[in-house]
Every structure is written in structure tokens, then in C-alpha cells.
C-alpha atoms as a printed R data frame, in Angstrom:
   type eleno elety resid chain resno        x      y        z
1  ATOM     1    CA   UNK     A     1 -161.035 12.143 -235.916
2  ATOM     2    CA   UNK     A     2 -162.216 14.674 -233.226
3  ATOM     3    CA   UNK     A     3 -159.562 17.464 -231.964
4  ATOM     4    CA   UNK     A     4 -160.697 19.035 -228.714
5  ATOM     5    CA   UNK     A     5 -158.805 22.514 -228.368
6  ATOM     6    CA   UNK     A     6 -158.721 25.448 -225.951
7  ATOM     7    CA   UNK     A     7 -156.970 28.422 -227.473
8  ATOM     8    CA   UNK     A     8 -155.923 31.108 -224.936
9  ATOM     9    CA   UNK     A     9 -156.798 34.875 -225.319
10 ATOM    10    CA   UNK     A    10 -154.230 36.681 -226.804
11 ATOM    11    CA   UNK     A    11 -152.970 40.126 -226.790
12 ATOM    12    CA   UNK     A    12 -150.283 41.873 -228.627
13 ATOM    13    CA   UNK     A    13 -147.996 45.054 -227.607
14 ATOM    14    CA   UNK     A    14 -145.132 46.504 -229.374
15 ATOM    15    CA   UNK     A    15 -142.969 49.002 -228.191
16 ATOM    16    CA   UNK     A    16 -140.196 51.393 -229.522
17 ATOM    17    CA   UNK     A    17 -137.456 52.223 -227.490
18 ATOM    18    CA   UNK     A    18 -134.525 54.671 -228.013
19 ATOM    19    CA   UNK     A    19 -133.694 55.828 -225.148
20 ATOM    20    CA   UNK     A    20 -134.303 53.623 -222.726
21 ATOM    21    CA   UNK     A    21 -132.054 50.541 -222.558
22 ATOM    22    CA   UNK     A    22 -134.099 47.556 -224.006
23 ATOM    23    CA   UNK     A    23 -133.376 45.215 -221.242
24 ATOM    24    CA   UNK     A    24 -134.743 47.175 -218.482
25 ATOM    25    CA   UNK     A    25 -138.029 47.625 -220.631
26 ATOM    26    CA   UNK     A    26 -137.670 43.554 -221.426
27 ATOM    27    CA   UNK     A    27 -137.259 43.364 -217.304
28 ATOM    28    CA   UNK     A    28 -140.082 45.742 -216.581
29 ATOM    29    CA   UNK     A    29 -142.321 43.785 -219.070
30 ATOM    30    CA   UNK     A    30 -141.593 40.533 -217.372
31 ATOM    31    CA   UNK     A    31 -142.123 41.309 -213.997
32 ATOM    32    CA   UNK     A    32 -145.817 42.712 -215.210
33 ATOM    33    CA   UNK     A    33 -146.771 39.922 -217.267
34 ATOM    34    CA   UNK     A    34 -145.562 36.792 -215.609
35 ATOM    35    CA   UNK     A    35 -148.566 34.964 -213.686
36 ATOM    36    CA   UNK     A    36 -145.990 31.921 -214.030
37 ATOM    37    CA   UNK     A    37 -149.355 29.793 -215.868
38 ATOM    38    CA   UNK     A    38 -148.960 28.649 -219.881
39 ATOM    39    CA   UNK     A    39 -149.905 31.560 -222.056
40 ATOM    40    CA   UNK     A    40 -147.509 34.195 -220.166
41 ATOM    41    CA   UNK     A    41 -146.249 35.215 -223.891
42 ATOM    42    CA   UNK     A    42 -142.721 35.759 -225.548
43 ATOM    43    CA   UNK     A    43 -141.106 38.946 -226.141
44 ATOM    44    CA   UNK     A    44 -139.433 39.350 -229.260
45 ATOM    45    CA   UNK     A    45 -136.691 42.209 -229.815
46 ATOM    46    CA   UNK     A    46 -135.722 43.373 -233.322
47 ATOM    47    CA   UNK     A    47 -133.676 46.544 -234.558
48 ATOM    48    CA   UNK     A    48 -136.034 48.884 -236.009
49 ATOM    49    CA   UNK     A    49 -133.598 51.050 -239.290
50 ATOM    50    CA   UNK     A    50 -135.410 54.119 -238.595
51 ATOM    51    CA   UNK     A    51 -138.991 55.773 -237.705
52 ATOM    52    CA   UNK     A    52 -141.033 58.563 -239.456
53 ATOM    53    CA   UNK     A    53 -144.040 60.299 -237.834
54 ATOM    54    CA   UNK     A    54 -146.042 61.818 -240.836
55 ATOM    55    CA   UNK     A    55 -147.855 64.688 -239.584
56 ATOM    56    CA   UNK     A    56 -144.737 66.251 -238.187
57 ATOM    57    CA   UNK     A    57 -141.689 65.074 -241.008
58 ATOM    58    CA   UNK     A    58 -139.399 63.945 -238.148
59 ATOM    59    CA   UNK     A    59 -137.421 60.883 -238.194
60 ATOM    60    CA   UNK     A    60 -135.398 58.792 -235.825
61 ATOM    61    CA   UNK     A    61 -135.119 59.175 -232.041
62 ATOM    62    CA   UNK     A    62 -137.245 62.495 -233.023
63 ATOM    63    CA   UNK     A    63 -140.292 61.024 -234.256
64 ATOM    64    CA   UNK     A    64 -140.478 58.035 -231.801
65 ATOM    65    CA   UNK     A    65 -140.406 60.317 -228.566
66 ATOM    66    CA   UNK     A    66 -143.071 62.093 -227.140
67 ATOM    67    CA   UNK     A    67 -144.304 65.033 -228.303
């Protein structure tokens, strides 16, 4: 049995937002990935409990913004 395949080139991006409502980043995201061909991608959202940025100690909203 022979299986001919073409597997797309894939990227991945995640992104934390806490101040910034999620669906405008979720619009904003789709209007600069959609080419409207197979392979455009999926976005996934999830709740993220909390954030720690190591060098500094912060946590939360703190250590997810920019410094």
C-alpha cells in the first residue's frame, strides 16, 4: 500500500492577554492570517491560572506586561 502525502508548513504562536479583550486579539489574528486556502490554522483560547516571570518575582497581570 503506497500513501502519497503533502504536509503543510506549520507555525505556532501563543499569546497572553490581560488586558486586552481576547476577542479583539482573536479578530486581529484572523484578519492577518486568513489567505481563505486549507492550512489557515485554528486558534485555540484557554484560561491561563496565573503567570510568573523569574528574573523579576512578579506574578499575574504584572509579570505578563511589558516591562
Amino acid at each position: 500500500m503506497n500513501v502519497d502525502s503533502a504536509l503543510l508548513p506549520k507555525m505556532r504562536a501563543e499569546i497572553v492577554v490581560s488586558k486586552i479583550p481576547v476577542q479583539d486579539v482573536v479578530e486581529a489574528a484572523k484578519r492577518a492570517i486568513y489567505t481563505g486556502a486549507v492550512g489557515d490554522g485554528k486558534i485555540f483560547i484557554y484560561d491561563v491560572e496565573n503567570a510568573f516571570r523569574i528574573r523579576t518575582g512578579q506574578s499575574g497581570a504584572d509579570a505578563v506586561s511589558a516591562e
